[in-house]
N, C-alpha and C positions, 0 to 999 in steps of 0.2 A: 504493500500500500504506500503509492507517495503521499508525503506529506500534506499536500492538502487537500487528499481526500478522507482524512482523517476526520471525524467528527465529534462534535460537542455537544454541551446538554444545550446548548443553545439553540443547535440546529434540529434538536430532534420534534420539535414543534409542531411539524406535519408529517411524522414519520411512526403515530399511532397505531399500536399491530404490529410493526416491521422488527424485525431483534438485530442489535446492533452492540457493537464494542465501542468499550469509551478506557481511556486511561484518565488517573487520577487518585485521590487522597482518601480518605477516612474521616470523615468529621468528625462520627461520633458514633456507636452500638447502642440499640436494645434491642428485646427478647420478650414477647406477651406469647406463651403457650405453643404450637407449634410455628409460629413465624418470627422470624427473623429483620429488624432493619440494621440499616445503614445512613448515616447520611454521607451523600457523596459528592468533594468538591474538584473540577477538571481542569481552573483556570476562567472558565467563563460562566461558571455560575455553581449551585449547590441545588441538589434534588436529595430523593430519598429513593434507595434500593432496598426491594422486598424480597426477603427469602424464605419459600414456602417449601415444608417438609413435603416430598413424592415429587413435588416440580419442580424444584433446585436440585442439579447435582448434587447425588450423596456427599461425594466428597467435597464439594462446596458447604455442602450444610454442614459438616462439619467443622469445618474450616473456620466457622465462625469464630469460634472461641477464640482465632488468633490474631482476628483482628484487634488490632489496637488502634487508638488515634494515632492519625499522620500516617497508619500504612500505608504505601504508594500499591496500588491494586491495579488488573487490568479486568476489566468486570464487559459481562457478554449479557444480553439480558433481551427482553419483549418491552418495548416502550409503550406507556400506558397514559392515560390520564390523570392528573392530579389538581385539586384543588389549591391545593400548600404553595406549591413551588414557582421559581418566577416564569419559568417560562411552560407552568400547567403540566408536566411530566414528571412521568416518575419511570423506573426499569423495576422490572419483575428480573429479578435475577435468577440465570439458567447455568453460569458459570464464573469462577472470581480465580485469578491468579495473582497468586503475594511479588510483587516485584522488590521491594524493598522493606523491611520489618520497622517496625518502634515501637520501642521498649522504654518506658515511663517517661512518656512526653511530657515537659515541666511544666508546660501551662494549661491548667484543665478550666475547668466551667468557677474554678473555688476564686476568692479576692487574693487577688496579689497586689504588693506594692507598688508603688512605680518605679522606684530603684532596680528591683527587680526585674521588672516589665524588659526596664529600658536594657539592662545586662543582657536581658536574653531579646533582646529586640528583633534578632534576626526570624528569631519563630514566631513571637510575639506576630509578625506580620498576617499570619497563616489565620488570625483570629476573624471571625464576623463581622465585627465592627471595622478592626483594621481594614478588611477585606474592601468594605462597603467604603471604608473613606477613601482608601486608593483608585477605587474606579471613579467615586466622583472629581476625586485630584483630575486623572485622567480624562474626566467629560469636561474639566474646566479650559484645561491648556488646551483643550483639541477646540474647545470654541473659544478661546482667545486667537488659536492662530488660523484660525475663519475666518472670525470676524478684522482679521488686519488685510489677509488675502485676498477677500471680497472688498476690502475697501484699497484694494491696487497698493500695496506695502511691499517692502523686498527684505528679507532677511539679512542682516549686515553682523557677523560675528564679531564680540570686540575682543579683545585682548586680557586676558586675566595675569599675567604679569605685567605692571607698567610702574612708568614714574610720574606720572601726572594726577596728582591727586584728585577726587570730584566734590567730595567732602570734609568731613573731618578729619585733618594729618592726624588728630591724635588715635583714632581707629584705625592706623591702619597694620598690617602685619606685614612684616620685613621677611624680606628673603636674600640668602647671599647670592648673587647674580656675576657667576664668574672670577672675571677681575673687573668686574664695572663697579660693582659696588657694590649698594643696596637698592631692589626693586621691591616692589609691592604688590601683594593679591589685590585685584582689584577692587574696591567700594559700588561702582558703577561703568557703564558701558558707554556713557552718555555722552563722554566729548569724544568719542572714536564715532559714533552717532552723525554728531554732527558734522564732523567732516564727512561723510554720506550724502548727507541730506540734497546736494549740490550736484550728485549723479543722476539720485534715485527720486528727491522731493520726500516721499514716504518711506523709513525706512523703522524697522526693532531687530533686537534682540533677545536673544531669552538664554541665560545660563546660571552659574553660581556665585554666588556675591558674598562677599567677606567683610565684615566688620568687628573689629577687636576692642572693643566695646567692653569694659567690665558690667555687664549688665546681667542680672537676673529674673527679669519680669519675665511674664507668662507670654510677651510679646515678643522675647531678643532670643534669636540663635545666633552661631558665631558665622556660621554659613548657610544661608540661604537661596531661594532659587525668584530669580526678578525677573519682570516680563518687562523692557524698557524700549519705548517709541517716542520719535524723533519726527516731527511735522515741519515742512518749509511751509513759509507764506499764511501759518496758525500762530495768532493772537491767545491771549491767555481765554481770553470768553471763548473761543474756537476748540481749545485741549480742553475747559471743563466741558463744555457738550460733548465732545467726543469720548472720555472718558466716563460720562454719564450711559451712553449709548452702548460702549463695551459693557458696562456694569450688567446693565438690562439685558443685554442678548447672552450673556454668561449665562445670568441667573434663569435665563427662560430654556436655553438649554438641558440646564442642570434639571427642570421641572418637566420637560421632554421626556430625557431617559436617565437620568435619575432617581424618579419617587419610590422604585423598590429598594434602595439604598437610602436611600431618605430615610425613610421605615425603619431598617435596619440600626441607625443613627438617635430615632430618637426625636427627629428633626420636622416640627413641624412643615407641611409643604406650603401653607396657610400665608405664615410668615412671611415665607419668601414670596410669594407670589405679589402681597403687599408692597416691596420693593421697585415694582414696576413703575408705581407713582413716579412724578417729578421729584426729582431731590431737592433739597434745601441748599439755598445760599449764604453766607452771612461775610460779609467783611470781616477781618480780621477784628477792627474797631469794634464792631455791631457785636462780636462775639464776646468780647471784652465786657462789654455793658452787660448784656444777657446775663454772662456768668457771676458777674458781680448782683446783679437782678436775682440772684439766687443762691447767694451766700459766698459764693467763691473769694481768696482773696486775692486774685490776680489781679497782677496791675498792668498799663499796657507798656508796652516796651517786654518783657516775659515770651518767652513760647509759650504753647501749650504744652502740661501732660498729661497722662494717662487719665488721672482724677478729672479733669477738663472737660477732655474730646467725651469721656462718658455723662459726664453733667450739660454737656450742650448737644448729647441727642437721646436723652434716656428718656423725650418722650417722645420720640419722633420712632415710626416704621421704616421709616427712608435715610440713606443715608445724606449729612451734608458736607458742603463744600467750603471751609476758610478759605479763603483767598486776601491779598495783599497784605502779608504779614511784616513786619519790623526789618529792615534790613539788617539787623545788628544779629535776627540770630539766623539767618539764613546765610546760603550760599556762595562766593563771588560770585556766579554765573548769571547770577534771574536779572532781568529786566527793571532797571530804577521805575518808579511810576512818576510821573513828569508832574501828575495834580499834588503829590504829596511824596518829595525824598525820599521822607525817615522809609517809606516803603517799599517793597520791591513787585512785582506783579509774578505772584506764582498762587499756590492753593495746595492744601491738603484733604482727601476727601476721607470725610469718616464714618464709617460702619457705624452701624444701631447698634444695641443691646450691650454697650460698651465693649466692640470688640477697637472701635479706635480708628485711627489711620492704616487705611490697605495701599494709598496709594497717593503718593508724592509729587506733584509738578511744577511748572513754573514756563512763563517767556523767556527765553535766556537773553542777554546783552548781545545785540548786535554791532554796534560800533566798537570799534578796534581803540580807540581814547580811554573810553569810560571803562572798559575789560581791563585797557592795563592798569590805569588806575586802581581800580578793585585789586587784583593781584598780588601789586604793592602792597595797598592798603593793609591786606591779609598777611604778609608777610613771606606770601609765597616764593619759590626761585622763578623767576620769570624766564631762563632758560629752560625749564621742564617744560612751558607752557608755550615756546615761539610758534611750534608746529601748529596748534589752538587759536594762537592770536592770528594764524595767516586765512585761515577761512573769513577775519574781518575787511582783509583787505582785496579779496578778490571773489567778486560777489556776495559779500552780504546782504541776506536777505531775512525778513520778521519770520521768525521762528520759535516754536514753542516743543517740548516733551515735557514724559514722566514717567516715575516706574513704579510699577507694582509687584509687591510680593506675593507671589505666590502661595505663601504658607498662612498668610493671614487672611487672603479671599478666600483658602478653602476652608480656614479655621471658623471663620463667619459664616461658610455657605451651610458649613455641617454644624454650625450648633457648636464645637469642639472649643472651649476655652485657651489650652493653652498649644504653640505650635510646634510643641515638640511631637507631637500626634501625627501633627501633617504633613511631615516628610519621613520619607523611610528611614534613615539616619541620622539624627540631628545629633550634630554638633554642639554642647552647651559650653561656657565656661570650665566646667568640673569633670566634663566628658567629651570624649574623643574616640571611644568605642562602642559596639564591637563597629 
């Protein structure tokens, strides 16, 4: 049999009557009198296999008993109907071969810690939940890179070793580079971006982003995974509509072919659908009052944090958008606002149910004066940064990006608090394996 005639519980949908072999796992045994289950997972979903004494192979039926979870199994069976299962089938099983044994799988149906979780993270995967949150990972980034596709974008890889910093020098992680010196894991993708923009017009990347950040919230890993787009001739009102637009075709996706992992999760589908609305706006200023309207004691000049972004939308369904924040705690890069200095023209958009900021952007400076200024200003080396300043002087044109993380849209999409969940290996401070 080549390989892709191979078949799944997916596919067995109109193949009611027909007996067929499937490869795959063990989830779980019981036993009610003379029948037999299983529950069985292939990669593209989880049924239940039934094993009936006179109509199973003898030595299948016996066989049972040596199932364990995580057996790897090769099972032959009559596909049936079933109410349970996602895609309505079940196997009457007529024959089962052990390909692979396990012998006291450490993570059973009992509470374990998260210490523990995390140590054994690699099986940890194999669980229901984990299960259900990887495919939605999965349904998100595959309609993020639709929806950039359909709207005429090109793929531009940037560099994860560099010397140009995007953010904060002080996050970043050193690497010994040769005899050149010291380089850096990259922070962002976003000034190799823009030198694109001028080929392509529309142009993202999507990979792993590193920040050295002593942080421990439920929001920081040390590496994460960023979806980052670069717009020519888009004004900052241009990137918030446009990143509103993504948000909604995500979410509408994920409620497409999602809902049985939704389920799985825990995860209202209700909720999300709510999102659909138009998002909220608020100036930076505007937000400043609001929160003070309601106890906070930020003053303006301050970022926001965590305590903030969740008290200026914990009554709102939708998420919203700050925009023109303080110069002083942002970027070199964004765009001065001409009505007001102290500001610069970017925005942060933030998740409901205080899951926060998913996603970061900004107009960047396009004159080549005001850039190196800034630089200066920052105290950056402005020989890191020539190659940067030369896009100002040959064709400069208004432009806007911003990136989003990945681990915190899917941590919002599923309900999942913290985003050590939502990537297969995270990275924390205190961990670095397995």
């Amino acid at each position: 049999m080549r390989w892709n005639e191979r078949l799944y519980i997916k596919d067995l949908v109109d193949k009611i009557g027909e007996t067929h072999t499937l490869y795959g796992w063990v989830q779980f045994t019981r036993k009610s009198g003379k029948i037999r289950f299983l529950g069985f997972r292939d990669g593209s979903s989880i049924m239940q296999g039934v094993l009936v004494q006179g109509e199973t192979d003898d030595a299948t039926y016996e066989m049972f008993k040596d199932l364990r979870q995580e057996t790897s199994i090769k099972m032959t069976g009559m596909v049936q109907q079933s109410k349970q299962s996602q895609y309505k089938v079940e196997m009457l099983v007529k024959e089962i071969e052990i390909l692979g044994t396990s012998e006291q799988f450490p993570i059973t149906p009992k509470e374990h810690g998260i210490d523990f979780l995390l140590s054994n993270r690699h099986l940890w995967l194999r669980s229901k939940k984990q299960v259900a949150l990887f495919r939605i990972r999965s349904t998100i980034i595959q309609a993020i890179r639709d929806f950039l596709f359909e709207n005429h974008f090109i793929q531009m890889d940037s560099p994860i070793l560099t010397r140009s910093v995007g953010e904060d020098p002080a996050g970043l992680f050193g690497v010994d580079y040769f005899d050149m010196g010291t380089a850096y894991l990259a922070q962002t993708g976003q000034l190799y971006l823009e030198a694109s923009i001028a080929a392509h017009a529309n142009v993202f990347c999507f990979g792993p982003t590193f920040r050295a950040e002593k942080s421990k919230t439920r929001r920081h890993l040390t590496e994460f995974w960023m979806m980052e787009a670069e717009m020519a001739f888009f004004d900052n009102d241009d990137n918030m509509d446009f990143q509103e637009d993504l948000i909604k075709y995500v979410i509408q996706r994920v409620l497409d072919r999602g809902e049985w992992y939704l389920g799985h999760l825990e995860r209202d589908p209700e909720v999300l659908k709510q999102v659909l609305g138009p998002f909220k706006r608020y100036s930076y200023s505007e937000a400043v009052e609001y929160l003070q309207s309601k106890g906070s004691e930020i003053k303006w000049g301050e970022d926001l944090g965590a305590p903030e972004e969740t008290l200026l939308t914990d009554d709102s369904p939708v998420p919203a958008f700050v925009y023109d924040y303080p110069k002083e705690v942002k970027a070199f890069y964004m765009k001065e606002n001409v009505e007001d200095p102290r500001t610069v023209k970017c925005s942060d958009l933030l998740a409901p149910e205080g899951f926060g900021e998913i996603i970061g952007g900004s107009q960047r400076e396009d004159s080549h004066e005001k850039l190196l200024t800034r630089i200066k200003e920052m105290d950056l080396p402005v020989e890191n940064y020539e190659w940067y300043l030369d896009l100002r002087k040959y064709g400069t044109v208004v432009h806007s990006g911003f990136g989003l993380g990945i681990e915190r849209l899917v941590g919002w999409i599923c309900g999942v608090p913290h985003v050590r969940e939502t990537i297969p290996f995270p990275r924390l401070m205190e961990r670095v394996t397995p």
